[in-house]
C-alpha positions as CSV (number, residue, x, y, z in Angstrom):
1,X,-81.4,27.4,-147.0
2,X,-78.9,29.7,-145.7
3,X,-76.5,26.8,-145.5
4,X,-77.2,26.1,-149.0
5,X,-76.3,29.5,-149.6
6,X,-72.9,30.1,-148.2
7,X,-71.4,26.8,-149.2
8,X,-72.2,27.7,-152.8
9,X,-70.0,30.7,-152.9
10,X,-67.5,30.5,-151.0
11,X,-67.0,26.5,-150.7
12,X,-66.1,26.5,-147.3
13,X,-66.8,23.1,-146.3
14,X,-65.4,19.6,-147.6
15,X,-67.1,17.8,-149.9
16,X,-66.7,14.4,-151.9
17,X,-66.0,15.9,-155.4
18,X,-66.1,13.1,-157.8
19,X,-64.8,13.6,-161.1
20,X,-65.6,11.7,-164.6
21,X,-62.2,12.6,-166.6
22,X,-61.9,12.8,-170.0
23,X,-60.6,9.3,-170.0
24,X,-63.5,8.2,-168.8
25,X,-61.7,7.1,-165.1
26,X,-63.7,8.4,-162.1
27,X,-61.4,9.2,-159.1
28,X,-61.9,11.5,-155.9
29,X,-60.8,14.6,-154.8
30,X,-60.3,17.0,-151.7
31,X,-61.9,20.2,-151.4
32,X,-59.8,22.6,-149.8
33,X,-60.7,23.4,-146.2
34,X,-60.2,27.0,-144.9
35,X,-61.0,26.4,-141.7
36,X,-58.2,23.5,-140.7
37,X,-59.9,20.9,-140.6
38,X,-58.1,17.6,-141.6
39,X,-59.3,16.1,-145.1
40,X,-60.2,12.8,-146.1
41,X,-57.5,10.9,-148.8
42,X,-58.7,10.4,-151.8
43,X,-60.2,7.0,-152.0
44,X,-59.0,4.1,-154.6
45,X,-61.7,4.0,-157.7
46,X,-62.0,1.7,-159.9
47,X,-61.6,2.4,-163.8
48,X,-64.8,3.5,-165.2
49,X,-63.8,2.5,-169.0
50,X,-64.8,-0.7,-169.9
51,X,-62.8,-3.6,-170.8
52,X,-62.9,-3.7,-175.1
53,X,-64.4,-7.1,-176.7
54,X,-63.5,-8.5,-179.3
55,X,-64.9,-7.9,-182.4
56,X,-66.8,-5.0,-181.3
57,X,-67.5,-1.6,-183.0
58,X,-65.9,1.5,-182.1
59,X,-68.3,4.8,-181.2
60,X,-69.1,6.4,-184.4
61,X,-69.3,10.1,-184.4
62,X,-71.7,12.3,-183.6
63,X,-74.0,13.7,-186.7
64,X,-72.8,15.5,-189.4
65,X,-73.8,19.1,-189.5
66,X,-75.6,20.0,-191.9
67,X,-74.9,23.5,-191.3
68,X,-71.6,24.7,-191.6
69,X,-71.2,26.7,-188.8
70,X,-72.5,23.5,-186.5
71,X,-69.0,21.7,-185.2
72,X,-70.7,19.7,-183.2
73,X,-74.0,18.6,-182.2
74,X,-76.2,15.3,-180.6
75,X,-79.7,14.7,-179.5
76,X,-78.6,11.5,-177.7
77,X,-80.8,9.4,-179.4
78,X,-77.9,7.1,-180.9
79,X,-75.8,5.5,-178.2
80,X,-72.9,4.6,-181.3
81,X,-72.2,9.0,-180.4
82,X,-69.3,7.2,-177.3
83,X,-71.0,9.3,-174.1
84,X,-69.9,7.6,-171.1
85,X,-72.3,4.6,-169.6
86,X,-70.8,3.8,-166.4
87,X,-72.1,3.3,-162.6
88,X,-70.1,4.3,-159.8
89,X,-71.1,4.4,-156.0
90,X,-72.8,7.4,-155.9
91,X,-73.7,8.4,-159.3
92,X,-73.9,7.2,-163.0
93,X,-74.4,8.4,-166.2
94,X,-75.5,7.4,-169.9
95,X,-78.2,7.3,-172.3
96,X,-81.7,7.8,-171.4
97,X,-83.8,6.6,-174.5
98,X,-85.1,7.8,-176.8
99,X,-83.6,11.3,-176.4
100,X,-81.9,12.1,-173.8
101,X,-78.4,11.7,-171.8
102,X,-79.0,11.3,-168.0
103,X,-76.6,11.9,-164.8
104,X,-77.7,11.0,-161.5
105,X,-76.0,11.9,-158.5
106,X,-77.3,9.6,-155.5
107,X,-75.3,11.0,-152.5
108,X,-75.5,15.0,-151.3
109,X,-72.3,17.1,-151.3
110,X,-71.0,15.6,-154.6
111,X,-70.4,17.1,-158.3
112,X,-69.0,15.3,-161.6
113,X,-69.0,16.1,-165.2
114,X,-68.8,14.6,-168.2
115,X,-67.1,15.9,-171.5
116,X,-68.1,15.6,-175.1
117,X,-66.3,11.9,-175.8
118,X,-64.8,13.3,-179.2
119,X,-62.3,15.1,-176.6
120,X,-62.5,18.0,-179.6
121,X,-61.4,21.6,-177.8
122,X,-62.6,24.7,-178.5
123,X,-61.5,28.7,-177.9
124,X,-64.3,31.0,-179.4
125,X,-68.0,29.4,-179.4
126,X,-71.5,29.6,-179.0
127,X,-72.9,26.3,-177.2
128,X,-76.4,25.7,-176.8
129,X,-78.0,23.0,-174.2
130,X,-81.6,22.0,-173.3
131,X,-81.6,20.5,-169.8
132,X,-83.9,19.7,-167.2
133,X,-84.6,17.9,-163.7
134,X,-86.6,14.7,-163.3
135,X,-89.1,15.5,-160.5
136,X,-89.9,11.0,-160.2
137,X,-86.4,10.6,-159.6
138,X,-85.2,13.5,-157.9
139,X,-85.7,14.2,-153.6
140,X,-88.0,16.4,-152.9
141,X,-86.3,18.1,-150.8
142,X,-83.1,19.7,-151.2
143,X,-81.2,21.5,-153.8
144,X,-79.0,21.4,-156.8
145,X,-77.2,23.1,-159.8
146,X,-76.3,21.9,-163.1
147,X,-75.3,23.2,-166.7
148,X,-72.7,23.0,-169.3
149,X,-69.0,22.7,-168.6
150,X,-66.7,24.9,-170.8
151,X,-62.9,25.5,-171.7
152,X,-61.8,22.2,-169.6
153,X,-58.1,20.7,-169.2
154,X,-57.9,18.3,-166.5
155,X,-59.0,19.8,-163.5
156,X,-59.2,23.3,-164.8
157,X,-63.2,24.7,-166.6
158,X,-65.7,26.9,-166.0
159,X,-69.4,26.5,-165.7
160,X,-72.5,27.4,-166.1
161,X,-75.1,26.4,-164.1
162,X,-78.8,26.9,-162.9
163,X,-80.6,25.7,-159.7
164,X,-84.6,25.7,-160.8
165,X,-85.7,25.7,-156.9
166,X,-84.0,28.6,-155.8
167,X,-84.3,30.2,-159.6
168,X,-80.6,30.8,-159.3
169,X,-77.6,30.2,-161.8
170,X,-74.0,30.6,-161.1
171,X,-71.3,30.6,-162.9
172,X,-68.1,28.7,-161.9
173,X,-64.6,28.4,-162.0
174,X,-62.3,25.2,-161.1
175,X,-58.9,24.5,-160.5
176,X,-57.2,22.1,-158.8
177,X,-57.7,23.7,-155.5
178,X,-61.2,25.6,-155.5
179,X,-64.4,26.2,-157.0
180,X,-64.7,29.6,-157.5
181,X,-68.3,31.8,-157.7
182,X,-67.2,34.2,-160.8
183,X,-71.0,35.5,-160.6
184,X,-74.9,34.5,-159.9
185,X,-78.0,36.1,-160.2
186,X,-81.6,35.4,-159.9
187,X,-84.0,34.2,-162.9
188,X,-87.9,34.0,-162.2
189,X,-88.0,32.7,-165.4
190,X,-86.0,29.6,-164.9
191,X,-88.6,26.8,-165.7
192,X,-89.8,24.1,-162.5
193,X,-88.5,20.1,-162.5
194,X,-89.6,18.5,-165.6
195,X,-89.3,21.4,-168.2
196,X,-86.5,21.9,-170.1
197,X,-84.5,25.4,-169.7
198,X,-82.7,26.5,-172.7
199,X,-78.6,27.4,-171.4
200,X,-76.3,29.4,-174.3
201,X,-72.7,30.3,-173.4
202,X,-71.0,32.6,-175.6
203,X,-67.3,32.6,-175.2
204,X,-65.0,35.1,-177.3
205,X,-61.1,34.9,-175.6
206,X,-61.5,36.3,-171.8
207,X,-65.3,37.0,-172.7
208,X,-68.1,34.8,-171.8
209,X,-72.1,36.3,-172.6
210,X,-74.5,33.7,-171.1
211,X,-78.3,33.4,-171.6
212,X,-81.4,31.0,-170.1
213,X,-84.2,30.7,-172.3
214,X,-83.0,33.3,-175.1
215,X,-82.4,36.2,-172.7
216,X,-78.8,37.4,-171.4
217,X,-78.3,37.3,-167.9
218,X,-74.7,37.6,-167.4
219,X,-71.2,38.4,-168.7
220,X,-68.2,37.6,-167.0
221,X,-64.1,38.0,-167.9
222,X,-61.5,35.8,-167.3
223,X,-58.7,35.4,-169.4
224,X,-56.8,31.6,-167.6
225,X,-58.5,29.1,-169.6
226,X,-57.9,30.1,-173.1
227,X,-59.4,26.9,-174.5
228,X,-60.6,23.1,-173.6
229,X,-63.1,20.8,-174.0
230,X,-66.9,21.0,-173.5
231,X,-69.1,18.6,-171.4
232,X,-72.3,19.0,-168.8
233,X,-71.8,19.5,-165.0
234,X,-74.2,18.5,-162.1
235,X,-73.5,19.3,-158.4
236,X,-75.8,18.3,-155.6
237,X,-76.1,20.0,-151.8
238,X,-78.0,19.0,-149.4
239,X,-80.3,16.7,-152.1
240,X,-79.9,13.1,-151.7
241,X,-80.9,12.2,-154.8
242,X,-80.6,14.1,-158.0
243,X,-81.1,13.1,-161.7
244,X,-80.8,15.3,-165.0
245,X,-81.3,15.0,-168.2
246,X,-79.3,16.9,-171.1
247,X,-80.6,17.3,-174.6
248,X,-79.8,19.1,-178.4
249,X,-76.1,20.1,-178.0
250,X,-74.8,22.0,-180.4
251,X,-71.6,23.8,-180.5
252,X,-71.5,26.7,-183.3
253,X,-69.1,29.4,-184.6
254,X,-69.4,31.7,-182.5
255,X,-72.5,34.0,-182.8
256,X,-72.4,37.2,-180.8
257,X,-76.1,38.8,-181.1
258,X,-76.7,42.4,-180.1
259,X,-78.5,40.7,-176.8
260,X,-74.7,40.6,-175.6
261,X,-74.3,44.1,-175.5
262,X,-77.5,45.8,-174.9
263,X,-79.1,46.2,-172.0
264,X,-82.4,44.9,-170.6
265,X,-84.9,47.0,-170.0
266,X,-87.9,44.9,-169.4
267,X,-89.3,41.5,-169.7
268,X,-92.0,38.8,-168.9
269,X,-92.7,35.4,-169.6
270,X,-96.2,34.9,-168.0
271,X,-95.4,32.3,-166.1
272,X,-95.5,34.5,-162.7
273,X,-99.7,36.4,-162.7
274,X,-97.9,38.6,-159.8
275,X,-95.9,40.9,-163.0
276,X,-100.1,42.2,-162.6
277,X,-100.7,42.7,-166.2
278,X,-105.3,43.2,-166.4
279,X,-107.1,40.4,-165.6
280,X,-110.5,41.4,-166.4
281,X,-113.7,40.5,-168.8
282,X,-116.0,43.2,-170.8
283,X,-118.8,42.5,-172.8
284,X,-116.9,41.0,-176.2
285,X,-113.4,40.7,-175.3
286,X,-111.3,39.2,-172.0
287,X,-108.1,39.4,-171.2
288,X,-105.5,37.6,-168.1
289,X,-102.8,35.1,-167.2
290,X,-103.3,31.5,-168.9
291,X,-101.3,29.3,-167.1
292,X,-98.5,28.0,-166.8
293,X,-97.1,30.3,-169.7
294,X,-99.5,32.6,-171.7
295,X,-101.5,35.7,-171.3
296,X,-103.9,35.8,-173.6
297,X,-106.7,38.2,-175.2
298,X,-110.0,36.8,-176.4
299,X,-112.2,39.1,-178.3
300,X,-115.9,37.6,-178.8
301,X,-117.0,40.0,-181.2
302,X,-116.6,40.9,-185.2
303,X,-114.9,44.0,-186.2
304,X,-113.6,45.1,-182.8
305,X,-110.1,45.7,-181.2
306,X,-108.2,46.0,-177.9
307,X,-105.2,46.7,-176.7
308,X,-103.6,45.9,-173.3
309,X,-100.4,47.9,-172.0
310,X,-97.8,46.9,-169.9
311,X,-98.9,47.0,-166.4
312,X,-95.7,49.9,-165.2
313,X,-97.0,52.2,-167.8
314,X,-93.6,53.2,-168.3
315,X,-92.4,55.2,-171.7
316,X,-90.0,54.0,-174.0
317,X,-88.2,56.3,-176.7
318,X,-85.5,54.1,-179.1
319,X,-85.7,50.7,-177.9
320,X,-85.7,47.1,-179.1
321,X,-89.2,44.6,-178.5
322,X,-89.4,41.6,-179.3
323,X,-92.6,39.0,-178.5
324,X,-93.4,35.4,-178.9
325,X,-97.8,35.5,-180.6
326,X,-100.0,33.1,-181.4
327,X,-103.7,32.1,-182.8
328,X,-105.1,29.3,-180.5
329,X,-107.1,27.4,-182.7
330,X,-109.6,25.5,-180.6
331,X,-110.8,29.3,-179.2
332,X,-110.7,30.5,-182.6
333,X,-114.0,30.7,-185.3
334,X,-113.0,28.2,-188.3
335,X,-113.8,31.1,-190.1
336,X,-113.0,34.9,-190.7
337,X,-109.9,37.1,-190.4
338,X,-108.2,38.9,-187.2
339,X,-105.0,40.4,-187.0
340,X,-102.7,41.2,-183.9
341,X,-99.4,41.9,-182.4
342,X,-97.4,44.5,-180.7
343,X,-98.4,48.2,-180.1
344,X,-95.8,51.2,-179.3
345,X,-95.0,54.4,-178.2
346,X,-98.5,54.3,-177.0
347,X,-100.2,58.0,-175.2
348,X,-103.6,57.7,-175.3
349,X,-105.7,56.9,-178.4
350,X,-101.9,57.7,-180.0
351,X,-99.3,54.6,-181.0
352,X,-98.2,52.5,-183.7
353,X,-98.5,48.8,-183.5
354,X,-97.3,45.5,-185.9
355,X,-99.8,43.3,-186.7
356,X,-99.7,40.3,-188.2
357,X,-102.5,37.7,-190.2
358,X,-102.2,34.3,-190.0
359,X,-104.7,33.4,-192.3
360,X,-104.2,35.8,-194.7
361,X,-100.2,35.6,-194.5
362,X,-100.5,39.6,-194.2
363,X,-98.1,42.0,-191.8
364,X,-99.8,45.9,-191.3
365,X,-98.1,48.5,-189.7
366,X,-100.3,50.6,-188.0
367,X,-101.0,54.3,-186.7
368,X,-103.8,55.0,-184.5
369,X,-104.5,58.4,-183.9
370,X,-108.0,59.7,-182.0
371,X,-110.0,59.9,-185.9
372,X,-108.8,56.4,-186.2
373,X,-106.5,53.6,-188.0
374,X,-103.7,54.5,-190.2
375,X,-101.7,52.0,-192.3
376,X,-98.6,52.9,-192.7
377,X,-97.2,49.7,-194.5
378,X,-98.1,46.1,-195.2
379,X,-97.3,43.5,-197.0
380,X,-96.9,39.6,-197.8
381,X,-94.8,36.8,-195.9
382,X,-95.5,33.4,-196.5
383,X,-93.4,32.6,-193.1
384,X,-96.1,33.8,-191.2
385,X,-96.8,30.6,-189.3
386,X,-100.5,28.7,-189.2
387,X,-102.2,28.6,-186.2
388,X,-101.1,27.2,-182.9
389,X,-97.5,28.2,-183.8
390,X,-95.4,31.0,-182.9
391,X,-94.5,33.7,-184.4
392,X,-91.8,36.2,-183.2
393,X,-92.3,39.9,-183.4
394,X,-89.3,42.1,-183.6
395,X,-89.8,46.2,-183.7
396,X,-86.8,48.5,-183.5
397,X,-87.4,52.1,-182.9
398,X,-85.2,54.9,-183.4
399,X,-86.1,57.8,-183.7
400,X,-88.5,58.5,-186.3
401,X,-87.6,55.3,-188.0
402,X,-88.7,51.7,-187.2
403,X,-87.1,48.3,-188.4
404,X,-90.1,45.3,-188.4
405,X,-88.9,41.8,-188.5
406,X,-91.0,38.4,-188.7
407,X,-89.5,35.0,-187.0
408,X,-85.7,36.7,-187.5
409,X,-86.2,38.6,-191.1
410,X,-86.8,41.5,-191.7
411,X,-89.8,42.4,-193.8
412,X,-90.5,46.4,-193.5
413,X,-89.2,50.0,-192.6
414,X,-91.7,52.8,-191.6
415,X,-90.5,56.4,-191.3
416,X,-93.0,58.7,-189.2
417,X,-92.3,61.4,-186.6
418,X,-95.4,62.0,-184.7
419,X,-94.9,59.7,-181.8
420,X,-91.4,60.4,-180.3
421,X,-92.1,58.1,-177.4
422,X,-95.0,56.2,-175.2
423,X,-95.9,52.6,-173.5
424,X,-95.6,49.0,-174.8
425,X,-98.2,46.8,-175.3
426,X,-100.4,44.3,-177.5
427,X,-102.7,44.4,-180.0
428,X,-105.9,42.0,-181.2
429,X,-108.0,43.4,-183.8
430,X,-111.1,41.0,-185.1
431,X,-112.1,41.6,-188.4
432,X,-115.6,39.3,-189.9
433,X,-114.0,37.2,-187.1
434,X,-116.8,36.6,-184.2
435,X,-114.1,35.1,-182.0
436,X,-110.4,35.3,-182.0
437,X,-108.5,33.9,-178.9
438,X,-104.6,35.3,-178.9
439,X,-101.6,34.1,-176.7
440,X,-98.9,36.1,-176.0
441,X,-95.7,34.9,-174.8
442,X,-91.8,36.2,-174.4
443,X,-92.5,39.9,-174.1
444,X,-88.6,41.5,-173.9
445,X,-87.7,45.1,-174.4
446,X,-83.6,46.0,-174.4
447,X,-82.0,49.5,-175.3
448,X,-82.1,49.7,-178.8
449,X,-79.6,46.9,-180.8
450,X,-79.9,47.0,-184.3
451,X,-79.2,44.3,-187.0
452,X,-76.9,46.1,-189.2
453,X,-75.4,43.9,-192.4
454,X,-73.4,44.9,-195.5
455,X,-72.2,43.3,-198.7
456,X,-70.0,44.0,-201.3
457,X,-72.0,43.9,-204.8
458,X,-69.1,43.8,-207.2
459,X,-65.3,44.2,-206.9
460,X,-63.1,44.7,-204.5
461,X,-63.2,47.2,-200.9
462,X,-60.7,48.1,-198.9
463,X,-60.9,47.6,-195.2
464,X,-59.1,50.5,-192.8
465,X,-58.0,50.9,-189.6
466,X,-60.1,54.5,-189.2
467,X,-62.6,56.0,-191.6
468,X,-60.7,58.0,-194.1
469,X,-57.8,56.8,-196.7
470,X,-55.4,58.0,-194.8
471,X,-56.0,55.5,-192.2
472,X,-53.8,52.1,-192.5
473,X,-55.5,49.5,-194.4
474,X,-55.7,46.1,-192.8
475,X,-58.2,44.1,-195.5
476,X,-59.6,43.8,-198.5
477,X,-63.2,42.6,-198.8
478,X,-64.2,41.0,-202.3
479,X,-67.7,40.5,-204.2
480,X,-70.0,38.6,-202.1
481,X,-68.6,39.3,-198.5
482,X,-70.3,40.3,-195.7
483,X,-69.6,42.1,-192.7
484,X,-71.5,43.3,-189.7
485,X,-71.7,46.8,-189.2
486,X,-71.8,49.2,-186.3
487,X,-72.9,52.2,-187.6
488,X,-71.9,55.3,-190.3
489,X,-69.7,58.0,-190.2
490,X,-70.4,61.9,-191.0
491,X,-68.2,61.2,-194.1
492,X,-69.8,58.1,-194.9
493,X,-67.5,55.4,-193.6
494,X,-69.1,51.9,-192.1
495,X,-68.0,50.8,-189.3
496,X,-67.6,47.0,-189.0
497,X,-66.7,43.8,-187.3
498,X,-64.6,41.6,-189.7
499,X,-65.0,37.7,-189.1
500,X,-62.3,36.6,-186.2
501,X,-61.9,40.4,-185.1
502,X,-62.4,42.5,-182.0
503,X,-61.5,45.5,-182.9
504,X,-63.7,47.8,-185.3
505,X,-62.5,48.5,-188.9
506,X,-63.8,51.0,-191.6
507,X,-64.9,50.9,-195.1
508,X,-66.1,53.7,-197.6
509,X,-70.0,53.2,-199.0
510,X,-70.4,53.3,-202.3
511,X,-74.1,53.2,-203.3
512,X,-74.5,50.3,-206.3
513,X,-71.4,49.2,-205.2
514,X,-72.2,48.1,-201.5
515,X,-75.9,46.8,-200.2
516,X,-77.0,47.6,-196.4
517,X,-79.8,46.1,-194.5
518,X,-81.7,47.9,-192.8
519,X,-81.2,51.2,-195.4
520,X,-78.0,53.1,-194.5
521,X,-80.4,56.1,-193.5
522,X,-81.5,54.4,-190.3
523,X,-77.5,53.5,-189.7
524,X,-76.8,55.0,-186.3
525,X,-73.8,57.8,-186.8
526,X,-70.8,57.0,-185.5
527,X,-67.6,58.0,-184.3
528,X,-63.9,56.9,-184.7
């Protein structure tokens, strides 16, 4: 393993690289030796593009989008999309119905990629991929990396990839003469062979934010490949026989999230019962791991509730939470209500938590206090998914003021100062319910990163370079527009993010004029 290891980052070794071109012509090429010894010529290959019959159709496009900020995407369940389907001596590639593109590399010490065959390229993006190994066609033994392919001209792209046996990702850089480790880490949360891992690049010029399964794990800079073409990337080591599949691409505008910039504070998937949250049973409720992916809280009794706190007990002031619930319905009574969620700056009997009903379509936010339950707010989302589905719970806290948001909206605001800080954790409360079986799932808590939006409600604002009209004005926003904000001055400037922008602009708010979500009062003040 430690061989694996060291010829991952620093490539010190030759190996066969063999290289599917955006031509579709396979041809090999020599890894640069640093230690002096001699390397192998590249070998003759024949073309990989077939011959064209007469008569027969060209390969239609991928689907349209039917959003607008999709430029590309494919599912791979139409082979008319023009992927490669060729077989070369040690690998090949193509369609693996009914949903799926497939590489397999058959030889160790090889890598080859494969770009989108529109040949489209691309500068600023968001690219999303769901990929995964195939355990009945892969060695056992030996490992691997693989992952999207990004910014590519000729020889020159980066990577991103993952390795699920040594829960590793990298990401790469290659030019004619190396392949270069930019940075790796460690995910425990990387699925195993047969499950599909979720990769997101976000690349912004020099910038690239990438995330595994909805969480950020790394940002790197590096301004020499300004733009290129997309694709997928496998690589094997010492495995003899590797074979991946790739499914759902889709290539957006760009879509920075606040993920990208805040940092991580906590998280836990379940998947690992060594994170140690209580795995215990009382006399009407239980609680533990449910494997591969869940912990879950079962309460066997009418009107009673529990609540289960993250095993480090540590306190959290302003923060971001977010969690992945369900209602399992086979462990469920067909009848009766329950509600459940995520409980907060938790000291004792003291904490607020956000509940949610799936039966009854209802959210609740709640204050407990030692004399007992408190709502604070509540209300109606039809959203709210049935049973067996999740829903995802989003709190942000700052201060005295929380944000709650249901499956990526944002249904309430709560204002109460009595709790400035305290432990996370989850909430089941049954109601007339005589069992209610709860899995939670995706537990993440980041420094705070609030969702701040703005519109213009009727004529016309104008956009400046600081806030004050003294500062140069460098836009003009009209009725309808939108702009992401960053936060309010002392004076009542917002600062904001115009569309295709870096750098932070201001505009004055004018109440009836302009319309903020969340309310400007839980805008974070801000500074020029």
């Amino acid at each position: 393993m430690n061989h694996i290891n060291v010829s991952r980052s620093s490539w010190t070794i030759a190996t066969l690289i063999v290289l599917l071109t955006v031509t579709g012509c396979a041809g090999n090429l020599p890894i640069p030796n640093t230690a002096n010894e001699p390397t192998a010529s590249p070998a003759p290959v024949a073309s990989a593009v077939p011959s064209p019959v007469s008569g027969e159709a060209a390969p239609t496009a991928a689907p349209v989008p039917s959003d607008a900020n999709v430029l590309y995407q494919d599912d791979f369940t139409n082979p008319a999309t023009g992927w490669s389907e060729d077989k070369f001596d040690n690998y090949f590639v193509g369609y693996h119905e009914p949903e799926y593109y497939h590489i397999e590399v058959t030889s160790p010490n090889s890598k080859t990629t494969v770009f989108e065959p529109q040949k489209k390229t691309y500068e600023d993006a968001t690219i999303e991929l769901d990929v995964l190994t195939v355990s009945a066609k892969t060695a056992t033994e030996g490992d691997f990396r693989y992952g999207l392919a990004f910014r590519r001209s000729g020889d020159q792209y980066y990577a991103f990839t993952i390795s699920p046996r040594t829960k590793q990702w990298f990401v790469l850089k290659n030019s004619p003469s190396a392949l270069t480790v930019l940075a790796e880490g460690t995910d425990g949360n990387l699925h195993e062979l047969d499950t599909d891992d979720a990769l997101r690049v976000d690349m912004q010029g020099s910038n690239f934010v990438f995330h595994i399964n909805d969480e950020v794990v790394g940002k790197v800079s590096d301004p020499d490949y300004a733009s290129g073409e997309i694709g997928f990337y496998v690589e094997s080591f010492d495995s003899p026989n590797t074979h991946i599949h790739f499914d759902n691409l889709v290539i957006r505008k760009l879509e920075t999230s606040e993920d990208s910039t805040s940092a991580l504070l906590y998280e836990d998937d379940f998947t690992n019962p060594a994170t140690n949250w209580p795995d215990r049973k009382f006399d009407n409720y239980f609680i533990g791991y449910h494997e591969p992916e869940y912990y879950h809280v079962e309460v066997t009794s009418p009107n009673y509730k529990t609540t289960v706190f993250e095993p480090q007990k540590r306190s959290f002031n302003d923060f971001t939470v977010e969690l992945q619930v369900l209602t399992v319905s086979k462990k469920t009574a067909a009848e009766g209500d329950f509600r459940y969620g995520l409980a907060f700056r938790r000291s004792g009997d003291q904490y607020y938590a956000f509940t949610i009903s799936p039966r009854s379509k209802q959210w609740f936010v709640l204050k407990s206090s030692p004399s007992g339950i408190t709502v604070l707010t509540e209300g109606t989302d039809e959203n709210i998914h049935d049973l067996d589905t999740d829903d995802t719970l989003r709190v942000d806290a700052q201060g005295s003021n929380f944000l709650f948001h249901l499956n990526d909206q944002l249904v309430g605001q709560a204002t109460d100062p009595d709790y400035a800080s305290g432990e996370i954790c989850f909430y089941v409360e049954s109601f007339d319910s005589p069992n209610t079986h709860i899995h939670f799932d995706q537990l993440t808590i980041r420094e705070l990163a609030l969702d701040l939006v703005c519109s213009l409600k009727g004529g016309t604002a104008y956009v400046r370079s600081g806030p004050g009209k003294t500062y140069a004005q460098v836009a003009v926003l009209s009725d309808g527009d939108t702009v992401k904000a960053l936060g309010i001055s002392s004076n009542q400037w917002i600062k904001i993010i115009l569309e295709g922008s870096n750098d932070p602009a201001w505009v004055s708010y004018s109440e009836g004029y302009m319309s903020c979500t969340p309310n400007i009062d839980l805008f974070p003040i801000v500074s020029p």
